[in-house]
C-alpha positions as CSV (number, residue, x, y, z in Angstrom):
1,X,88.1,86.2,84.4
2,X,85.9,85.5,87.5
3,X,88.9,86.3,89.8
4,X,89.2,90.0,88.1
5,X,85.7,90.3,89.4
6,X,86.6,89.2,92.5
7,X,89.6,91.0,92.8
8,X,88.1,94.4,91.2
9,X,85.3,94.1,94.2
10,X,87.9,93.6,97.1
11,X,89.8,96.5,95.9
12,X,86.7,98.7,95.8
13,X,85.3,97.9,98.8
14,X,89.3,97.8,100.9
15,X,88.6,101.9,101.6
16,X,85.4,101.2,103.3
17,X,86.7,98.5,105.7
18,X,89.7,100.4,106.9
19,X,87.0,103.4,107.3
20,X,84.6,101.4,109.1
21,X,87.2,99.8,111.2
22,X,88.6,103.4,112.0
23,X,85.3,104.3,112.9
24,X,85.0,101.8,115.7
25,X,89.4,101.8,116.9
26,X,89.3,105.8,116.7
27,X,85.7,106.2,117.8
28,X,86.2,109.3,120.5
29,X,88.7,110.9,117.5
30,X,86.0,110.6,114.6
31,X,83.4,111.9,117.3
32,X,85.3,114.8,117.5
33,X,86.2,115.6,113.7
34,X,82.6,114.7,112.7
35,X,81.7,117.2,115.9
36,X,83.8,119.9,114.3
37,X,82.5,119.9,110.7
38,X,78.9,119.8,112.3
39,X,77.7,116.5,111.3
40,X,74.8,115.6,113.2
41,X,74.5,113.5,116.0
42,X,78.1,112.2,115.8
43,X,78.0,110.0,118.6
44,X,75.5,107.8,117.5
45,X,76.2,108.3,113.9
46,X,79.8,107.6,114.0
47,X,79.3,104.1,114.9
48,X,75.9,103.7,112.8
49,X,77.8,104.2,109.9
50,X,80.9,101.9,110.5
51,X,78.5,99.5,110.8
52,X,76.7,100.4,107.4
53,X,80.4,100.6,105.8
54,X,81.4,97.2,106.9
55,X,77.7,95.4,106.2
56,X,77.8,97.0,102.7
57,X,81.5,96.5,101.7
58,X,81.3,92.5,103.1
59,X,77.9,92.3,100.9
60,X,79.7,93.9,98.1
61,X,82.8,91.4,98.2
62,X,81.2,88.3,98.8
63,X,78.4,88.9,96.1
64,X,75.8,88.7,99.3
65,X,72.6,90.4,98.3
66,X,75.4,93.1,96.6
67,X,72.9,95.4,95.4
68,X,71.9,95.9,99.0
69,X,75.4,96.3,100.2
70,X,76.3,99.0,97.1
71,X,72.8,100.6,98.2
72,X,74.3,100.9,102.1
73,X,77.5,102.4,100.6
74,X,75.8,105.0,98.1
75,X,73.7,106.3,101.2
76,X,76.8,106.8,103.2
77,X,78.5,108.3,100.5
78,X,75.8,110.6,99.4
79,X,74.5,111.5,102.9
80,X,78.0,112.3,104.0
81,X,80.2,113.8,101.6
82,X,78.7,117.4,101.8
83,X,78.5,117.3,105.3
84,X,82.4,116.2,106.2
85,X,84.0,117.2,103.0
86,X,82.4,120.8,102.3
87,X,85.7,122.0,100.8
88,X,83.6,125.2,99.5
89,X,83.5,126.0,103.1
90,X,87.3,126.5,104.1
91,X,89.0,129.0,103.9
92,X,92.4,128.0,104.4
93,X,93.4,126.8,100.7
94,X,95.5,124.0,101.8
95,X,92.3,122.9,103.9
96,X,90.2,123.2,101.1
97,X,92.3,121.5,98.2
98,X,92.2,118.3,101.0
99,X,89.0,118.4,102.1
100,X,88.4,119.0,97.7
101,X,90.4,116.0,96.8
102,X,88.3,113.8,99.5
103,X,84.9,115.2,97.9
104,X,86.2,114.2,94.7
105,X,87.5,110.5,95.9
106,X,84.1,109.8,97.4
107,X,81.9,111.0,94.5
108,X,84.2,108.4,92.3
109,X,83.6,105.9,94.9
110,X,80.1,106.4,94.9
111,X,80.1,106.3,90.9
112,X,81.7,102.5,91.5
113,X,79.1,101.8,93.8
114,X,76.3,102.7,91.6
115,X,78.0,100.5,88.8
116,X,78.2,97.8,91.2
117,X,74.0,98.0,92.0
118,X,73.2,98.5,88.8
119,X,75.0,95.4,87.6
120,X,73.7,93.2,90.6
121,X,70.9,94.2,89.8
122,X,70.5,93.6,86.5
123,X,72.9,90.5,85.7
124,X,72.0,87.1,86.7
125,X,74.6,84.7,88.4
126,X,77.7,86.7,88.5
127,X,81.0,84.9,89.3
128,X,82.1,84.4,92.9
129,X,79.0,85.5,94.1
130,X,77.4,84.0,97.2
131,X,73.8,85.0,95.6
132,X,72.1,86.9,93.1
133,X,70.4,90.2,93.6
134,X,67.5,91.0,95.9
135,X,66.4,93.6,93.5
């Protein structure tokens, strides 16, 4: 059963390394989509956050301080969400049934994450877990 925890954690946290890794190889391309839903400060945030994405998911699989790492991911997800998925704000229907169906994803993923600190935090030596919680 300690590999199903394993395994359940790299499947989790697989979205938010191909994000963060997009978020460095398509840099100029995510500048200019965060830039056109009005996120702020894109250019500095775009790479702030593939950095958060691939500190938290790599905490999260390794069972490294994972609270921490689900904490990273639930302040990316919650912080921007509204801001890039704001499907009440299209117009265009097939636009808005996307951008609703990516809102949806990430509050599910930040659901998981949420499930993930609160178990770190309150179990003691999980399997394949480099450490036990910071919290």
């Amino acid at each position: 059963m300690d590999f199903i925890f394993l395994l359940g954690r790299a499947l989790f946290v697989a979205i938010f390394v191909a994000s963060a890794i997009g978020h460095f190889a398509a840099k100029d391309q995510m500048v200019g989509y965060a830039k056109s839903l009005g996120a702020p400060n894109p250019e500095t945030m775009v790479p702030v956050t593939g950095a958060v994405l691939i500190a938290g998911a790599l905490m999260v699989l390794l069972g490294l301080w994972a609270d921490v790492g689900a904490l990273l991911l639930i302040g990316f997800l919650a912080g921007i969400t509204p801001i890039m998925h704001a499907y009440w704000k299209s117009t265009d229907p097939q636009e808005r049934q996307q951008q609703q169906i990516h809102f949806n994803k990430n509050l599910s993923l930040l659901g998981g994450a949420i499930v993930i600190f609160w178990l770190y935090a309150e179990a003691e030596d999980l399997p394949l877990s480099l450490t036990n919680s910071v919290f």
